[in-house]
N, C-alpha and C positions, 0 to 999 in steps of 0.2 A: 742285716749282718752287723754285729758290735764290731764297735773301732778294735779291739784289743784282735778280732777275725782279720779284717783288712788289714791289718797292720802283717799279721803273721804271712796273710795271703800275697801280699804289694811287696813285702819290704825283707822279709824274712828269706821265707818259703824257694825264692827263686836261687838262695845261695847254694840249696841244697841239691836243687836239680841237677842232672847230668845232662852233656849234651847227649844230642842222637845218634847214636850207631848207625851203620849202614848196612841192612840185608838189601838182597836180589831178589827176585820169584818167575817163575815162570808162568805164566797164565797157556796153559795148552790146551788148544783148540783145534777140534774136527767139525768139519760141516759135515752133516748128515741130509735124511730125506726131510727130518722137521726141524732141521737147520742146524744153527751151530751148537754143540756141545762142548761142555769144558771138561776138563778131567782135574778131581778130585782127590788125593790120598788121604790118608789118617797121620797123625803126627804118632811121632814114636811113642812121648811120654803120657798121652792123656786122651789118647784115638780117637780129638775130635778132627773133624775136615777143614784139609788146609788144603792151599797150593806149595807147589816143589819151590822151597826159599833156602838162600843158607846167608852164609858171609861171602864177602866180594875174595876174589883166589888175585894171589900173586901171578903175574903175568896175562892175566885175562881181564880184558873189560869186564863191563856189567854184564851186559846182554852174553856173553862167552858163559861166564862164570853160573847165572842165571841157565846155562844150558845146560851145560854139565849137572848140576842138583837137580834139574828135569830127569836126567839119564839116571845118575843115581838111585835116587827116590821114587821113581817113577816108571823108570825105565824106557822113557819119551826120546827118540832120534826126529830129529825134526827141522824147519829153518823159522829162526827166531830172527824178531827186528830189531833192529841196534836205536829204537827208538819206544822207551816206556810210554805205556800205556795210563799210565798213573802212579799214582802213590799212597800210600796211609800209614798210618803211625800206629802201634802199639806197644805193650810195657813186655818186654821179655824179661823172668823171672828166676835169676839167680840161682844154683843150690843155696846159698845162703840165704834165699828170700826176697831179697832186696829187687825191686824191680827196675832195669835197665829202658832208657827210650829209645825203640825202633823205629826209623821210617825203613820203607821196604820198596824199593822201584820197582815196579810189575813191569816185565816184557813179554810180548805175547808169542808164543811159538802155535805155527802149523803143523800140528803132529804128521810125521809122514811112516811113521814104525812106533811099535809098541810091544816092545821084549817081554818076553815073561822071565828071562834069566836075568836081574841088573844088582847092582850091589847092595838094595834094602830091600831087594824082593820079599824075605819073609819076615820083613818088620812092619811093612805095611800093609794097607787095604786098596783099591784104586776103585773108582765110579766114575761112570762118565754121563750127567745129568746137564740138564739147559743152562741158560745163564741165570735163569730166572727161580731154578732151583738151588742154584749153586750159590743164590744171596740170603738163598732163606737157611742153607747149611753151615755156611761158616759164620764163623764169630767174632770178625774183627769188620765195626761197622766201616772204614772205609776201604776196606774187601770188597764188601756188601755193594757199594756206592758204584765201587769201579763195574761188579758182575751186575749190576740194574744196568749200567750204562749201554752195556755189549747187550744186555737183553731187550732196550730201546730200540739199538741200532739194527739187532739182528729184525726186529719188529716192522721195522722202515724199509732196510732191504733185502729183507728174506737171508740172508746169509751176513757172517759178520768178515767184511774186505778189508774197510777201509784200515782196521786196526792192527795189520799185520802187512803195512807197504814199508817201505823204504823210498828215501826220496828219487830213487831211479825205478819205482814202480813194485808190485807186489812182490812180496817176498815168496 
């Protein structure tokens, strides 16, 4: 690296960052007969596979707010834990281009319903594939990390539990 690099990289470069903004996501989960699967949608602008995420809403926690974009997007009725599953960081990009830093708190929801009527019904796509499929689909590597993790676990005990308790026991 040339000094005039480190210099921009060290000394410059960080004036220009923005802090983190803060999304939610739902991570929604059904056990099945070959265990847990997650559910999928396409994003609106560029139909590749996400999870149901937005901005944190007035009056709602995370985990609430995190629900709600389930339902929306998804059309997910469910009970979610008031305790993230993880987190990861990506660059959400402007209309003007400019890229914004996200971290994203993932709460995991127990699908218990799944509407086909919900308010972005016919903007999305939904799948409902393993954990192990589901890291090799999306695109943001610490997505990736969290869905390897759940596909470990689910690996270990046959279903994925412990990631959707609360501390008075499963949600």
């Amino acid at each position: 690296m040339t000094r005039l690099t480190r210099i921009w990289n060290e000394l410059v470069a960080p004036f220009f960052r923005r802090p983190r903004r803060l999304q939610v996501a739902a991570l929604c989960c059904r056990n099945s007969e070959t265990g847990c699967e997650i559910l999928l949608i396409t994003s609106r602008g560029t139909g590749r596979w996400v999870i149901p995420k937005g901005w944190p809403m007035r009056g709602r926690g995370s985990a609430g707010a995190a629900l709600q974009e389930a339902w929306e997007e998804a059309g997910v009725r469910g009970r979610i834990s008031d305790t993230a599953v993880g987190s990861y960081v990506y660059d959400k990009f402007q209309k003007s281009g400019l890229p914004v830093p996200v971290e994203v708190m993932v709460y995991p929801v127990e699908v218990e319903e799944l509407a086909d009527d919900f308010p972005e019904a016919g903007q999305r796509r939904r799948l409902w594939v393993s954990a192990g499929e589901a890291a090799t689909l999306v695109a943001e590597p610490g997505l990736q990390r969290i869905l390897r993790g759940l596909q470990a676990e689910a690996a270990n005990h046959g279903r994925v539990r412990s990631s959707i308790e609360t501390p008075g026991g499963p949600v």
